[in-house]
C-alpha positions in Angstrom: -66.4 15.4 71.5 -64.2 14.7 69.1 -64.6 10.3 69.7 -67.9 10.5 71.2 -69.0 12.1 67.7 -67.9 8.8 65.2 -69.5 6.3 67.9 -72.7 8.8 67.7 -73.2 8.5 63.9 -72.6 4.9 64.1 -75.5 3.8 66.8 -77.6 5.9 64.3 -77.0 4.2 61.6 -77.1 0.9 63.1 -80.8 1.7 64.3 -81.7 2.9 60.7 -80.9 0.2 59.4 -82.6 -2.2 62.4 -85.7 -0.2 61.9 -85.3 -0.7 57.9 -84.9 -4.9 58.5 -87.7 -4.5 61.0 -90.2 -3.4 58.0 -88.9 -5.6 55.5 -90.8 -9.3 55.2 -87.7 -11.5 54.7 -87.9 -14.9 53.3 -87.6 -18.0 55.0 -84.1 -19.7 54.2 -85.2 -23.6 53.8 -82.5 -26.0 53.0 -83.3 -29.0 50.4 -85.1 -31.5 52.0 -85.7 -29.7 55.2 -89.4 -29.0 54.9 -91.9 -29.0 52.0 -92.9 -25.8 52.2 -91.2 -23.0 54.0 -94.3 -21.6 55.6 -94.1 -23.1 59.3 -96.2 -23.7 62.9 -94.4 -20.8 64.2 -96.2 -21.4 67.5 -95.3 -25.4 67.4 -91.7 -25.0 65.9 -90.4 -22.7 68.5 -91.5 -24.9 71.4 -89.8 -27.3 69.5 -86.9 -25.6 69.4 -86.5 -24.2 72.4 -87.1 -27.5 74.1 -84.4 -28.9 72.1 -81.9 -26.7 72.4 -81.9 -26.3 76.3 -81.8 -29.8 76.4 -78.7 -30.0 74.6 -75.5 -29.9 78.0 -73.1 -29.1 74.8 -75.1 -26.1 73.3 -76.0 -24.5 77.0 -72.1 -25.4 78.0 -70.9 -23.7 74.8 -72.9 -20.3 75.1 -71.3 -20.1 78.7 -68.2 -20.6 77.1 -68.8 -18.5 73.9 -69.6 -15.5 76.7 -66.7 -16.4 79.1 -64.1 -16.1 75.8 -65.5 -12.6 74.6 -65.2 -11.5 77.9 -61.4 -13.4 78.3 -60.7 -11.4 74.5 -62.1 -8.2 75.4 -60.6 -7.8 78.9 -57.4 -8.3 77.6 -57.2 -6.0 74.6 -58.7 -3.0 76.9 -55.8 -3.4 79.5 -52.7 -4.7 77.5 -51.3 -1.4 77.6 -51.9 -0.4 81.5 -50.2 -3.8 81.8 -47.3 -3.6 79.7 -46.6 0.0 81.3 -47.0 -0.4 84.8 -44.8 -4.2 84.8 -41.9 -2.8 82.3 -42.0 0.9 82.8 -39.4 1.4 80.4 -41.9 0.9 77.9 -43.9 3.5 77.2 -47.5 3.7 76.1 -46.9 4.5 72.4 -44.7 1.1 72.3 -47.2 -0.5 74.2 -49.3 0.1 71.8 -47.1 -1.5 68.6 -46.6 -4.5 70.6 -50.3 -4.8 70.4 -50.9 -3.6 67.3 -48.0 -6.3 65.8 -47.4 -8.4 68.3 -50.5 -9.1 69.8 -52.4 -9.0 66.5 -49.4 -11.1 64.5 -50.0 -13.9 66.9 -53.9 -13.8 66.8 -52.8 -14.1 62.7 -50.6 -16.9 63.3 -52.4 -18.5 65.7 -55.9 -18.5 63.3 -53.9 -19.8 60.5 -51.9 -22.4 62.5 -55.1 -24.0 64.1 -56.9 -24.1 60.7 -54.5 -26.3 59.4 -54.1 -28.2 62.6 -58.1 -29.0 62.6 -57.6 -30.8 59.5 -55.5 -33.4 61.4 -56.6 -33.1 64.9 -60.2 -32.9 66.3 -61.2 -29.7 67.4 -61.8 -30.1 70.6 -58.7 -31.4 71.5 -57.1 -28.0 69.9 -58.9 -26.1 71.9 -58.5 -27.8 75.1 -54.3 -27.4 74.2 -54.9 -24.0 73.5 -57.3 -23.3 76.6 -54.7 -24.6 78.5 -52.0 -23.0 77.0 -53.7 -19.8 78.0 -54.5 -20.7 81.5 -50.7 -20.9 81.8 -49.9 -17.2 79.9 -52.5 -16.0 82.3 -50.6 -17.4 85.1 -47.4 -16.1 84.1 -48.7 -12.7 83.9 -50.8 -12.4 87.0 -47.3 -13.9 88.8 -44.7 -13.0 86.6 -42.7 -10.0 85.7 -40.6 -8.0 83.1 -40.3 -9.0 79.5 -41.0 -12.5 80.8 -44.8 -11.5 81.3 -45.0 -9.5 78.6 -43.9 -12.1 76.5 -46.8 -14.4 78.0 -49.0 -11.5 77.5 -48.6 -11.7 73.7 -48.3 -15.5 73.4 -52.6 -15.1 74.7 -53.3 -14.2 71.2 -51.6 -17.3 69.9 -53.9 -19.2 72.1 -56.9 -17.5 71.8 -56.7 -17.2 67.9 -58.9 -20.1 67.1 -61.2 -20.5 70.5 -64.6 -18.0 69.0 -65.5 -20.2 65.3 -64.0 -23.3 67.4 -66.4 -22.7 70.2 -69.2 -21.8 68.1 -68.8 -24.6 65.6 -68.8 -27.3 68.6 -71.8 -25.8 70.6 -74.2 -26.0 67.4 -72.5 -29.7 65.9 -76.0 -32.4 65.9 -78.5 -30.1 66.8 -80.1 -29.8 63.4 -81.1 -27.4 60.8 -83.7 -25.7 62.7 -82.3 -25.6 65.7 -78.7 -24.6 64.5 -80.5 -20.9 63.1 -81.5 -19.9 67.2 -78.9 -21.5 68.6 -76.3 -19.2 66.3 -78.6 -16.4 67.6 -78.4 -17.0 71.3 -74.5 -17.2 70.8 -73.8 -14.0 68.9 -76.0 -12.7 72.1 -73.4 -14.1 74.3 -70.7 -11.7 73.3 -72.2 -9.0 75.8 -69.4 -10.7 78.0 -67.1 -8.5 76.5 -68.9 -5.8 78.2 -68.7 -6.6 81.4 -65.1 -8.2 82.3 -63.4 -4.4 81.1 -65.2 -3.1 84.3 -64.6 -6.3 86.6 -60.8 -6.3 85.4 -60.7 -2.4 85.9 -62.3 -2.4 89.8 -59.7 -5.1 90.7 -56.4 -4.0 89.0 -57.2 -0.4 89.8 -54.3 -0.8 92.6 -52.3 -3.3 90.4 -53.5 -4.2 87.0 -51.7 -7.6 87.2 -54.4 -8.7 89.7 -57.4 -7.9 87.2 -55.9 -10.7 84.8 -57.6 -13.0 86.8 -60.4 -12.1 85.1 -59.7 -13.7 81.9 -58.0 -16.3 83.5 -61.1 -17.8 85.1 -62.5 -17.2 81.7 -60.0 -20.0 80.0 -60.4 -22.3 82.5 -64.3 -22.4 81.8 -63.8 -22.9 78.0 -60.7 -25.5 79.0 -63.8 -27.3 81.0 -66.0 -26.9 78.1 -63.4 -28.2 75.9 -62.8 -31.3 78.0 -66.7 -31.5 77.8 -66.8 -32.3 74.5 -63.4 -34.1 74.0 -64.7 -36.9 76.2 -68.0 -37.2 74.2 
């Protein structure tokens, strides 16, 4: 009762305030030079769009990618500590759980501060294919590997992963325009329901041995290493 509560209060609010955004005639956002008048066809402009966008092999390509990474993310967040317990049992869960907290998050810090900087020197894509593929390796070494070696690997992930979402995003929606780039940001905040489902794929295939359900994720970053390669040779 006492965490089904806090999640309770929060759905309700969240549907307040939907309802409340549902009632409220917002203005259209028109950049300079975009349109006249910012009162459109909205019968002709979302066939335009539409068309356009699934057109596009990078935007589709990206919003399988986008989905594959949340779920990559996700998994791996949910069962770092059944990992970390069950391959070093010497750790317990409360230690687990600071490795995560410091480790795991430090990493994911250093990692989205590092790759910022890099972008300004290197193209993106390339980044992220290095950082896809360093992944696809952690993954490796912690399906196959053991003792601090894999927990080690385990951590490194968030080094990896720290700059894949806004790099993802950014490359799925570059040349599509400025119509086009307002749904295509909406289909791929809808493509974060992937972290929804790999917690329950990873947790019916590691139920025996949770090392096994890390090949969840690891699928996961070889899709966005594909998607990455996708874009590097474009």
């Amino acid at each position: 009762g006492s965490v089904a509560l806090p999640y309770a209060v929060i759905g309700v609010i969240v549907l307040v305030i939907a309802f409340v955004f549902c009632r409220i005639q917002l203005p259209e956002i028109v950049e300079e030079g975009e349109t006249d008048s910012p009162i459109y066809n909205k019968v002709e402009e979302d066939k335009k769009v539409e068309k356009s966008l699934w057109h596009s092999s990078v935007f589709v390509f990206g919003l399988i990618a986008l989905f594959f990474y949340v779920a990559a993310q996700t998994g791996v967040n949910s069962f770092f500590i059944n990992y970390v317990t069950e391959r070093v049992p010497s750790i317990s869960a409360r230690t687990a759980a600071l490795i995560l907290s410091f480790g795991g998050m430090g990493m994911f810090f250093v990692g989205r501060l590092g790759g910022s900087w890099l972008m300004n020197r290197i193209k993106a894509a390339q980044v992220l294919l290095v950082c896809a593929m360093g992944a696809i390796v952690c993954m490796l070494l912690v399906i196959f590997g053991s003792g601090m070696a894999s927990l080690v690997a385990l951590v490194l992930t968030y080094l990896c992963e720290a700059i894949m979402f806004p790099t993802i995003f950014a490359l799925a929606l570059n040349g599509l325009g400025a119509s086009n780039t307002k749904r295509g940001s909406s289909f791929l905040i809808m493509s974060i329901v992937g972290g929804a489902i790999a917690p329950v794929v990873m947790g019916v295939i590691g139920e025996t041995d949770m090392a096994i359900g890390f090949i969840v994720p690891l699928i996961c970053y070889i899709v966005i290493a594909m998607f990455a390669m996708k874009v590097v040779r474009r």
